[in-house]
PDB file as gemmi writes it, atoms N, CA and C in Angstrom:
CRYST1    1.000    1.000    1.000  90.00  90.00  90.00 P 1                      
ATOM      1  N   UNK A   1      23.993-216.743 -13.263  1.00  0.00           N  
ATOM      2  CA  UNK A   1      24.374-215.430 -13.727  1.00  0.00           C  
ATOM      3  C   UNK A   1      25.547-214.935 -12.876  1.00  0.00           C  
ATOM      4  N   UNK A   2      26.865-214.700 -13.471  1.00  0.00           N  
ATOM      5  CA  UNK A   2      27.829-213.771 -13.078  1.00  0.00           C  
ATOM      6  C   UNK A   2      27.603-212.637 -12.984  1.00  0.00           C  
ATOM      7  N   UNK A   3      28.118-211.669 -12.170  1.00  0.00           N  
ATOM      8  CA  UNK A   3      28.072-210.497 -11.573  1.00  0.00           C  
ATOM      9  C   UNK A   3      29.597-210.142 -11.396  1.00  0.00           C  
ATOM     10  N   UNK A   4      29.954-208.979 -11.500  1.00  0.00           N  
ATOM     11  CA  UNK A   4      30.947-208.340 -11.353  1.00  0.00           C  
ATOM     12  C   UNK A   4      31.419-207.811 -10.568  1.00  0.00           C  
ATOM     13  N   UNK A   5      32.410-207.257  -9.790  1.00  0.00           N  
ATOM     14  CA  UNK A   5      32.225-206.261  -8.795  1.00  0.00           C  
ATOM     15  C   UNK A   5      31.792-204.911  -9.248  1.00  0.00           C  
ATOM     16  N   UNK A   6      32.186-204.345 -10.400  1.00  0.00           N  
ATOM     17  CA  UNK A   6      31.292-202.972 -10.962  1.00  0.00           C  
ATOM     18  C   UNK A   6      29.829-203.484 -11.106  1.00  0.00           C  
ATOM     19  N   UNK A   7      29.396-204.644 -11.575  1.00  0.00           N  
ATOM     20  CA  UNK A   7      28.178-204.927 -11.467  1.00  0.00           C  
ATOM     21  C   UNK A   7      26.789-204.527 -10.500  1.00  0.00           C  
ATOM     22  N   UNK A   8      28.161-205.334  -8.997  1.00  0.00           N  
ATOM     23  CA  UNK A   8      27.219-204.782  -7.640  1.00  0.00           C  
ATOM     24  C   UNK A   8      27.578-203.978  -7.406  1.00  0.00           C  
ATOM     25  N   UNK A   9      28.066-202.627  -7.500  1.00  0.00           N  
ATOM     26  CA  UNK A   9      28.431-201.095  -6.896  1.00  0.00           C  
ATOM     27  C   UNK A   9      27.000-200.699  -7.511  1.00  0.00           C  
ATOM     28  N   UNK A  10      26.949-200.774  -8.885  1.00  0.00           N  
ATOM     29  CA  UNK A  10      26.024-200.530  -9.959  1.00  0.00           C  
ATOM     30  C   UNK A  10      24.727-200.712  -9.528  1.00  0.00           C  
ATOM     31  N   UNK A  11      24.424-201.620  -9.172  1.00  0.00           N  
ATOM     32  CA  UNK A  11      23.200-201.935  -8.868  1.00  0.00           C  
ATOM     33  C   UNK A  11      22.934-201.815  -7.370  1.00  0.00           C  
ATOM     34  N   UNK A  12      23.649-201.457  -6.344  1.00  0.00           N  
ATOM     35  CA  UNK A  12      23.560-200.760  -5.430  1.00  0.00           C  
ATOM     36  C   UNK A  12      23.697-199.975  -5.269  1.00  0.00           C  
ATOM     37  N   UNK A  13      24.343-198.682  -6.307  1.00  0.00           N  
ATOM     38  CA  UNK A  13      24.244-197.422  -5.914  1.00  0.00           C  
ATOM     39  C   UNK A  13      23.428-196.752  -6.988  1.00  0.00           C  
ATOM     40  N   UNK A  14      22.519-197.322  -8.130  1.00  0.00           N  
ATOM     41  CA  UNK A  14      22.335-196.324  -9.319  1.00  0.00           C  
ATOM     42  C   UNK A  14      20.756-196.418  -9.316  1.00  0.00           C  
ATOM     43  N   UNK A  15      20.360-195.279  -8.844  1.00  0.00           N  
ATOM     44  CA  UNK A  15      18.602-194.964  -8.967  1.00  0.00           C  
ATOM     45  C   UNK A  15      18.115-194.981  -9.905  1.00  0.00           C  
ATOM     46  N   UNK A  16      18.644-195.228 -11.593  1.00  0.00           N  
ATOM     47  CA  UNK A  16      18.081-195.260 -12.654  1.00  0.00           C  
ATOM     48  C   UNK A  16      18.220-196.076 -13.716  1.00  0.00           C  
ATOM     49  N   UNK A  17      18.636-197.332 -12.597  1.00  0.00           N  
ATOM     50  CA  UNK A  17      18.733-198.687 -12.958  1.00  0.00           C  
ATOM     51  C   UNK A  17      19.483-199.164 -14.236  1.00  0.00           C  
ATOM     52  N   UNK A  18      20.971-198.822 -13.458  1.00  0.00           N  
ATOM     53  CA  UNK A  18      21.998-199.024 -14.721  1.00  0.00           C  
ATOM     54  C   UNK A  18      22.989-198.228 -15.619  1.00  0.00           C  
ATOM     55  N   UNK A  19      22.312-197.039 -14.849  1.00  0.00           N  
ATOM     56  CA  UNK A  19      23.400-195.953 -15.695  1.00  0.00           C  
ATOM     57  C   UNK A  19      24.437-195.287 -14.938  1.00  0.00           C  
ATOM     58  N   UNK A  20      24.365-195.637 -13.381  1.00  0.00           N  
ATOM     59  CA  UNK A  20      25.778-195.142 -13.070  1.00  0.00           C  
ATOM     60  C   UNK A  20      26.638-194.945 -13.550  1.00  0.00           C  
ATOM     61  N   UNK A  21      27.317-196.012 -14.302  1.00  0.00           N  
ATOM     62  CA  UNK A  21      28.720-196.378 -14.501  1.00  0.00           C  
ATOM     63  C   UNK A  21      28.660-196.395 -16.148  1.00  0.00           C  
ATOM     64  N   UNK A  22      27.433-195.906 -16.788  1.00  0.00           N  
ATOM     65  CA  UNK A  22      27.350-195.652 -18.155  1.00  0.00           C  
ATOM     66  C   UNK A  22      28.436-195.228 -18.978  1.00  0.00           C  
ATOM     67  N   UNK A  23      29.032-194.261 -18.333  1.00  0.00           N  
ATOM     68  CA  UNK A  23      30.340-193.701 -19.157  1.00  0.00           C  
ATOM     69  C   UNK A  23      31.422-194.605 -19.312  1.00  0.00           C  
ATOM     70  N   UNK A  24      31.572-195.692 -18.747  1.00  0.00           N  
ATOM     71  CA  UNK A  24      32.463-196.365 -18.895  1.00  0.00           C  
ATOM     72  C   UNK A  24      32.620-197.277 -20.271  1.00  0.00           C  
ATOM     73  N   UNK A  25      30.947-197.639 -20.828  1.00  0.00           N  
ATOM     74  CA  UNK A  25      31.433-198.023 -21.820  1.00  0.00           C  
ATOM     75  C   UNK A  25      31.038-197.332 -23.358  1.00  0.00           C  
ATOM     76  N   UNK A  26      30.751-196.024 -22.640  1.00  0.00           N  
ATOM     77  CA  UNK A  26      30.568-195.186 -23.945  1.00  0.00           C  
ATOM     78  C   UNK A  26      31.654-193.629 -23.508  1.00  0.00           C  
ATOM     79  N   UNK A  27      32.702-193.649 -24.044  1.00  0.00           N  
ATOM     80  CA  UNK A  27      33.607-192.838 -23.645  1.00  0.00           C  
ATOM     81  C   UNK A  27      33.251-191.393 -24.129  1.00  0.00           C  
ATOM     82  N   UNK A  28      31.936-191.146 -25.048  1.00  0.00           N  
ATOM     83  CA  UNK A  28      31.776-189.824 -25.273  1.00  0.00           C  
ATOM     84  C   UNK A  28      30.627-189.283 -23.957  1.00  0.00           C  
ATOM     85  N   UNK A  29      30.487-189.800 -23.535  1.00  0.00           N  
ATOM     86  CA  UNK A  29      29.626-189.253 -22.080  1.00  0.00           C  
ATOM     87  C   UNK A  29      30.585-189.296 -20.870  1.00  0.00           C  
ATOM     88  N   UNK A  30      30.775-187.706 -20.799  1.00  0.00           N  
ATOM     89  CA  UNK A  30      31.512-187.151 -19.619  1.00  0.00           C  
ATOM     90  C   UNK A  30      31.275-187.826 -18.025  1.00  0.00           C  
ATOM     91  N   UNK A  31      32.406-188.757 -17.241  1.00  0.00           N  
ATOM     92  CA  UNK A  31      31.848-189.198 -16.203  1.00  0.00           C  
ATOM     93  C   UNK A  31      31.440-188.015 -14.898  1.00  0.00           C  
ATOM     94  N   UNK A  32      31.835-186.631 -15.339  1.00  0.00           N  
ATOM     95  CA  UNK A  32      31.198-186.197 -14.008  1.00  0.00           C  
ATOM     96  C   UNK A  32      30.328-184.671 -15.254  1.00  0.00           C  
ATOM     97  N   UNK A  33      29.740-183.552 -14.202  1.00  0.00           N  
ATOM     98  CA  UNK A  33      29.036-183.115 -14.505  1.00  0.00           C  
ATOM     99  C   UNK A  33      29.642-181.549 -14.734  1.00  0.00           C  
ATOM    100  N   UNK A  34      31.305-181.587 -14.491  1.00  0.00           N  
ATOM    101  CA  UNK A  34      31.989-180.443 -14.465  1.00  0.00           C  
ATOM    102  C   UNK A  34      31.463-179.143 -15.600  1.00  0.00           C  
ATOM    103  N   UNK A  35      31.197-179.649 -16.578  1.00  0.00           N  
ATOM    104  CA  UNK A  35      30.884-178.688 -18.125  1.00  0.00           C  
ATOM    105  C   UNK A  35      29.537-177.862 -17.586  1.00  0.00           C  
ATOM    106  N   UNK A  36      29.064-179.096 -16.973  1.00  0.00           N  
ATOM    107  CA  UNK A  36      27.482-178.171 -16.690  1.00  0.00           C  
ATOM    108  C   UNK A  36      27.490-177.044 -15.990  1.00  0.00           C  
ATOM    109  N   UNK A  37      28.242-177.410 -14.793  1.00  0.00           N  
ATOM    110  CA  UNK A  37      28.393-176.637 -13.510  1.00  0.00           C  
ATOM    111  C   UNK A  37      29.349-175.389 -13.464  1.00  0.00           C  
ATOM    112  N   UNK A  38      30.343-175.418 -14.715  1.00  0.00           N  
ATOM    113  CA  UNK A  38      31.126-174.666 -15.330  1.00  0.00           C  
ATOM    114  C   UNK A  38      30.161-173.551 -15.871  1.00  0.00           C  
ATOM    115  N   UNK A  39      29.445-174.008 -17.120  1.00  0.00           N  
ATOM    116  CA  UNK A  39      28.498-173.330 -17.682  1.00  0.00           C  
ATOM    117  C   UNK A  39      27.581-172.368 -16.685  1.00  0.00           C  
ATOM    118  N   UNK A  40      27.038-173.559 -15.442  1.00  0.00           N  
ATOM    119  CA  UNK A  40      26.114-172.625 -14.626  1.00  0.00           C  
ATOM    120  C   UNK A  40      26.547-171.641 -13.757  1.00  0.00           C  
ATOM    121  N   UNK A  41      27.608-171.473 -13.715  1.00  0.00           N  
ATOM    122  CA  UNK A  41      28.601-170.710 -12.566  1.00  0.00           C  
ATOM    123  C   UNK A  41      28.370-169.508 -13.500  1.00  0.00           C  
ATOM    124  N   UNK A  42      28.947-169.447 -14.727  1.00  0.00           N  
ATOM    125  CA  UNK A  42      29.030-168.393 -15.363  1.00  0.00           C  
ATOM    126  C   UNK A  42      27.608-167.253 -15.465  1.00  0.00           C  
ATOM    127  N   UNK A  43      26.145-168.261 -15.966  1.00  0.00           N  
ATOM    128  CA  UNK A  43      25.440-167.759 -15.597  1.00  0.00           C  
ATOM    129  C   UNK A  43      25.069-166.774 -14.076  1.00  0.00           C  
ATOM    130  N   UNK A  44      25.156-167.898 -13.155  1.00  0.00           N  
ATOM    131  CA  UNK A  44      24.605-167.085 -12.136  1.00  0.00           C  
ATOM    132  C   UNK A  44      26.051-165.944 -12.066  1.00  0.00           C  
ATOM    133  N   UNK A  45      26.912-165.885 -11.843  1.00  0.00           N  
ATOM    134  CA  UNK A  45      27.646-164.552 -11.770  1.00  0.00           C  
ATOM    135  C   UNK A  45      27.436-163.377 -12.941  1.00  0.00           C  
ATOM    136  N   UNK A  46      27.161-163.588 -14.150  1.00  0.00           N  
ATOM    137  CA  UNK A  46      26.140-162.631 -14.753  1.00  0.00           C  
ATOM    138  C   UNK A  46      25.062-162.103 -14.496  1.00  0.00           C  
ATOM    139  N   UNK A  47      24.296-162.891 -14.196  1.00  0.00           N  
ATOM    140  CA  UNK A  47      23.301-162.724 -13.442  1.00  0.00           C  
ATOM    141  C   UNK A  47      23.727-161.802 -12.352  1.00  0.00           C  
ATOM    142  N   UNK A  48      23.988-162.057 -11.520  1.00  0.00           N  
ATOM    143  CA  UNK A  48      24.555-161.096  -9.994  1.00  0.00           C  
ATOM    144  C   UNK A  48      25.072-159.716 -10.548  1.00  0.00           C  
ATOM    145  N   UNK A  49      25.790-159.847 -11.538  1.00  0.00           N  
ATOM    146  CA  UNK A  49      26.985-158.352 -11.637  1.00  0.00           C  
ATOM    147  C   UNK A  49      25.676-157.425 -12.281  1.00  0.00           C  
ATOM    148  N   UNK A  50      25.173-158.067 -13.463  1.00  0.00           N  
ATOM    149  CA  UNK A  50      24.035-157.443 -14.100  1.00  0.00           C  
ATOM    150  C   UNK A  50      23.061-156.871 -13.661  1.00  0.00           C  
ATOM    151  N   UNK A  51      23.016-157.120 -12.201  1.00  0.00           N  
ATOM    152  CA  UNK A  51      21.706-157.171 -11.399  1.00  0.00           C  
ATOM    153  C   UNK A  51      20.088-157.095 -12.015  1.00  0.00           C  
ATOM    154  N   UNK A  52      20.253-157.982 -12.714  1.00  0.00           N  
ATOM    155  CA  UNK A  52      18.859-158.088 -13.497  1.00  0.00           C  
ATOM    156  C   UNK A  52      18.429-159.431 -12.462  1.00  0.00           C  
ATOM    157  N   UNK A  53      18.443-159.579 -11.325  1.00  0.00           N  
ATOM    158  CA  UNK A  53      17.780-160.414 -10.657  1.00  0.00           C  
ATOM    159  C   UNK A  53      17.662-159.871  -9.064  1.00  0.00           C  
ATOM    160  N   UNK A  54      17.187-158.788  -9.627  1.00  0.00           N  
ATOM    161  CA  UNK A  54      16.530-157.879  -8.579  1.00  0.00           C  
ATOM    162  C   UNK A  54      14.938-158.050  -8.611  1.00  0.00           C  
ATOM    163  N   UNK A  55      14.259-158.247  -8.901  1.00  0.00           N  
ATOM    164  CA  UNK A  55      12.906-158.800  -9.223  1.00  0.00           C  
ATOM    165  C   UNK A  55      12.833-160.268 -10.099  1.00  0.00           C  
ATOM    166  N   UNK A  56      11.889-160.867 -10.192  1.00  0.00           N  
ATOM    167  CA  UNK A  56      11.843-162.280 -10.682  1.00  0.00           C  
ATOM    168  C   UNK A  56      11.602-162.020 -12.280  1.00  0.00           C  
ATOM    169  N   UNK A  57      10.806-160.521 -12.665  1.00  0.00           N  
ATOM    170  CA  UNK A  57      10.876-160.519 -14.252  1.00  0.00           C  
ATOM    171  C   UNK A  57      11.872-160.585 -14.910  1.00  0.00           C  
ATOM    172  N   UNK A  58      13.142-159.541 -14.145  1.00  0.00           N  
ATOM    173  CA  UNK A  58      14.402-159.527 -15.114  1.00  0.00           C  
ATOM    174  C   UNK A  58      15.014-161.070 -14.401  1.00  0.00           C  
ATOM    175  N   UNK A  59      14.996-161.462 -13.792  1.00  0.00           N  
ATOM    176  CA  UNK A  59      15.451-163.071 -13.707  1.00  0.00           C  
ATOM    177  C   UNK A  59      14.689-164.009 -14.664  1.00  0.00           C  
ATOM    178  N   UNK A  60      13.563-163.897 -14.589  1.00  0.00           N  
ATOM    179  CA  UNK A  60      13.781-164.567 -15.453  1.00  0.00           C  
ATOM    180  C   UNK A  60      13.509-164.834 -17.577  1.00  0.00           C  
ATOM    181  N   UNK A  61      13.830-162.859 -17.578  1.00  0.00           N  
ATOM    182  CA  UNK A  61      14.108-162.599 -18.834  1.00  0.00           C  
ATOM    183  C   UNK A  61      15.417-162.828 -19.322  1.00  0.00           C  
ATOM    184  N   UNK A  62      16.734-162.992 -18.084  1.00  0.00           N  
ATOM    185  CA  UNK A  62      17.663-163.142 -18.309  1.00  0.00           C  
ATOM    186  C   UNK A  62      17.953-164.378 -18.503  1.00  0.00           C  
ATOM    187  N   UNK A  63      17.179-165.884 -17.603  1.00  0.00           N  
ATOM    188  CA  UNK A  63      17.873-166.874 -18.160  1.00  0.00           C  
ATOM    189  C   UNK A  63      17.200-167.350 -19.009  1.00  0.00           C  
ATOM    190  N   UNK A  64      16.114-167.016 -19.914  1.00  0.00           N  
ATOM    191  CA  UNK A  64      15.341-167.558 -20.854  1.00  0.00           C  
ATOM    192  C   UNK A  64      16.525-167.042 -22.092  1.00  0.00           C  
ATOM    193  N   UNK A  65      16.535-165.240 -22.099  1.00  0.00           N  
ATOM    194  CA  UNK A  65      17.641-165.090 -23.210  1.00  0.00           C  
ATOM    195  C   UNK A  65      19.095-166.198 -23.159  1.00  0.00           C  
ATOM    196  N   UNK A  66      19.698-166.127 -21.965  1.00  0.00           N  
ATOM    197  CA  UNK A  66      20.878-167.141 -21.762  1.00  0.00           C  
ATOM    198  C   UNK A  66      20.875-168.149 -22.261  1.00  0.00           C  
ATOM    199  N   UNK A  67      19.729-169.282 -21.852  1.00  0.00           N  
ATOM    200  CA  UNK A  67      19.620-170.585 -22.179  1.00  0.00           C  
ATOM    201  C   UNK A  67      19.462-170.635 -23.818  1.00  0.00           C  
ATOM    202  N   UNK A  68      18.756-169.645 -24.807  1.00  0.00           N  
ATOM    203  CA  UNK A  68      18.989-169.691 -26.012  1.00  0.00           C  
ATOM    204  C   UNK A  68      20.158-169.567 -26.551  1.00  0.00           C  
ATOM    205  N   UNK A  69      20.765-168.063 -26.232  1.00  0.00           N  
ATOM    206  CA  UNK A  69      22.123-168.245 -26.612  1.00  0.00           C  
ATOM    207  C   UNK A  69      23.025-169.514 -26.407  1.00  0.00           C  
ATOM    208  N   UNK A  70      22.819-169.955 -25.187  1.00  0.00           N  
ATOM    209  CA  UNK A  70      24.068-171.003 -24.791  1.00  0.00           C  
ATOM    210  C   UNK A  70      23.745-172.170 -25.604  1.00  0.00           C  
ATOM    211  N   UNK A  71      21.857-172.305 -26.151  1.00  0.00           N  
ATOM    212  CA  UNK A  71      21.399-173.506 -26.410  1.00  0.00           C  
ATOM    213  C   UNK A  71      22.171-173.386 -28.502  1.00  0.00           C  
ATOM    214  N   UNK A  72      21.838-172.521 -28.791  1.00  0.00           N  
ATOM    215  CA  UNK A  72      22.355-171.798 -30.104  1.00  0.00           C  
ATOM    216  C   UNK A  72      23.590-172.207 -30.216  1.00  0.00           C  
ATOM    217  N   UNK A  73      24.496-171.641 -28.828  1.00  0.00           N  
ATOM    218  CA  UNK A  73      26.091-172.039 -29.596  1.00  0.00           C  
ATOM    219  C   UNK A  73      26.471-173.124 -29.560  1.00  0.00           C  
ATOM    220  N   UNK A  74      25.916-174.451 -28.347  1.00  0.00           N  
ATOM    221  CA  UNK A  74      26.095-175.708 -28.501  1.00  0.00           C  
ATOM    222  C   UNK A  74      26.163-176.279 -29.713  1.00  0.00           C  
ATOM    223  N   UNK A  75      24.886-176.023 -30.552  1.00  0.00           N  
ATOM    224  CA  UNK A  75      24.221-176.668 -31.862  1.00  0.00           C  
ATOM    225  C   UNK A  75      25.414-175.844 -33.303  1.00  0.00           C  
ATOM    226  N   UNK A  76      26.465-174.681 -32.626  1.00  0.00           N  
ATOM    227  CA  UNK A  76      26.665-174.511 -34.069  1.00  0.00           C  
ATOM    228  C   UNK A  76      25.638-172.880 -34.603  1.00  0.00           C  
ATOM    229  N   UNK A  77      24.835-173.054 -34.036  1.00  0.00           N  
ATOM    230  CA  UNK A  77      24.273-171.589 -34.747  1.00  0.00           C  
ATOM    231  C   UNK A  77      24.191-170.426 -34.338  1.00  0.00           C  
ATOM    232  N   UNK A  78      23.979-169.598 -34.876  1.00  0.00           N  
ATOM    233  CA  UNK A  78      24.172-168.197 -34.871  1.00  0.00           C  
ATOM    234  C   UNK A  78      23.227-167.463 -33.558  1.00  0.00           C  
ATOM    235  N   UNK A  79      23.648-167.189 -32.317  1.00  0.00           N  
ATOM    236  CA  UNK A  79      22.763-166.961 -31.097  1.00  0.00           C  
ATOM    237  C   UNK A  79      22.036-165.785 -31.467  1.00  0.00           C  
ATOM    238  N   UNK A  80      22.566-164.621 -31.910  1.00  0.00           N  
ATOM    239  CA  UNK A  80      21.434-163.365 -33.018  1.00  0.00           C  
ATOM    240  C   UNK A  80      20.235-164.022 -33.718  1.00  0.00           C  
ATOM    241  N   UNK A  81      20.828-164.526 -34.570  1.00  0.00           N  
ATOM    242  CA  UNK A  81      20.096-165.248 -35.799  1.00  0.00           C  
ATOM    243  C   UNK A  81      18.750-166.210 -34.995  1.00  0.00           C  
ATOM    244  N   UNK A  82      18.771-166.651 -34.119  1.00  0.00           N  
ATOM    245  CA  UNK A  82      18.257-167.665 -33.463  1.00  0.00           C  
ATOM    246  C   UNK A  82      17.150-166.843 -32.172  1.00  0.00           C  
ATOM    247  N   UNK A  83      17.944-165.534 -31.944  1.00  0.00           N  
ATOM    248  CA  UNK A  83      16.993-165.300 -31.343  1.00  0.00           C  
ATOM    249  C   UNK A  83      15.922-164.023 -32.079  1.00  0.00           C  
ATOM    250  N   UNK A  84      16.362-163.376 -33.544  1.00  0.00           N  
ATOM    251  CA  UNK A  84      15.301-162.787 -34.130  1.00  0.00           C  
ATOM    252  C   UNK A  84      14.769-163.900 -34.869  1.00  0.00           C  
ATOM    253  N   UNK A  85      14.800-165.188 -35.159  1.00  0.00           N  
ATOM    254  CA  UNK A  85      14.005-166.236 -35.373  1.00  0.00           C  
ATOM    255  C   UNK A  85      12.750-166.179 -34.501  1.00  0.00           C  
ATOM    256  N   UNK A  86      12.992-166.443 -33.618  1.00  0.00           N  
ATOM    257  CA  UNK A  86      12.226-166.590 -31.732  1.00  0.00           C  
ATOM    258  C   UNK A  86      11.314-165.577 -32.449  1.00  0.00           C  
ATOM    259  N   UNK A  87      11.957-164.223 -32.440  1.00  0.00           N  
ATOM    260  CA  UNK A  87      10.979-162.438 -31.907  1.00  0.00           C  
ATOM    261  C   UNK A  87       9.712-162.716 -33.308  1.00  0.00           C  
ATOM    262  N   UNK A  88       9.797-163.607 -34.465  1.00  0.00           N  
ATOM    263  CA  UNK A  88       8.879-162.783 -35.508  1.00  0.00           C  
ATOM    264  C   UNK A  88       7.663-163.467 -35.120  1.00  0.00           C  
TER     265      UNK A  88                                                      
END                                                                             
């Protein structure tokens, strides 16, 4: 069996046996995690200005509403619509 040099980086550095270097041969999976961390920044500074995370209820009424909305606009749908879906 041949081995590569991405082979052994791969298999010496990837805890989930093989997916390090995943993005490389599927180009629609982002190689770093920037979008996420983008996304989460925004949250927590809403969070802060809003000060609804002055107690743990409004924390975490705020990121349950958030994560729908944000989960809503990913998919395309209507974040209103989606969350009087949720309320009936």
């Amino acid at each position: 069996m041949v081995f590569s040099v991405w082979d052994d980086i791969e298999l010496k550095l990837s805890p989930t046996e093989g997916r390090l270097l995943h993005f490389l041969d599927k180009p629609e999976i982002p190689p770093t995690n920037n979008a996420a961390e983008r996304q989460l920044r925004r949250v927590v500074i809403t969070r802060k200005v809003s000060q609804c995370s002055k107690n743990d209820k409004g924390a975490t009424a705020h990121m349950r509403i958030k994560s729908v909305v944000e989960t809503a606009c990913l998919r395309g749908q209507d974040p209103v619509e989606v969350l009087i879906g949720l309320s009936r």
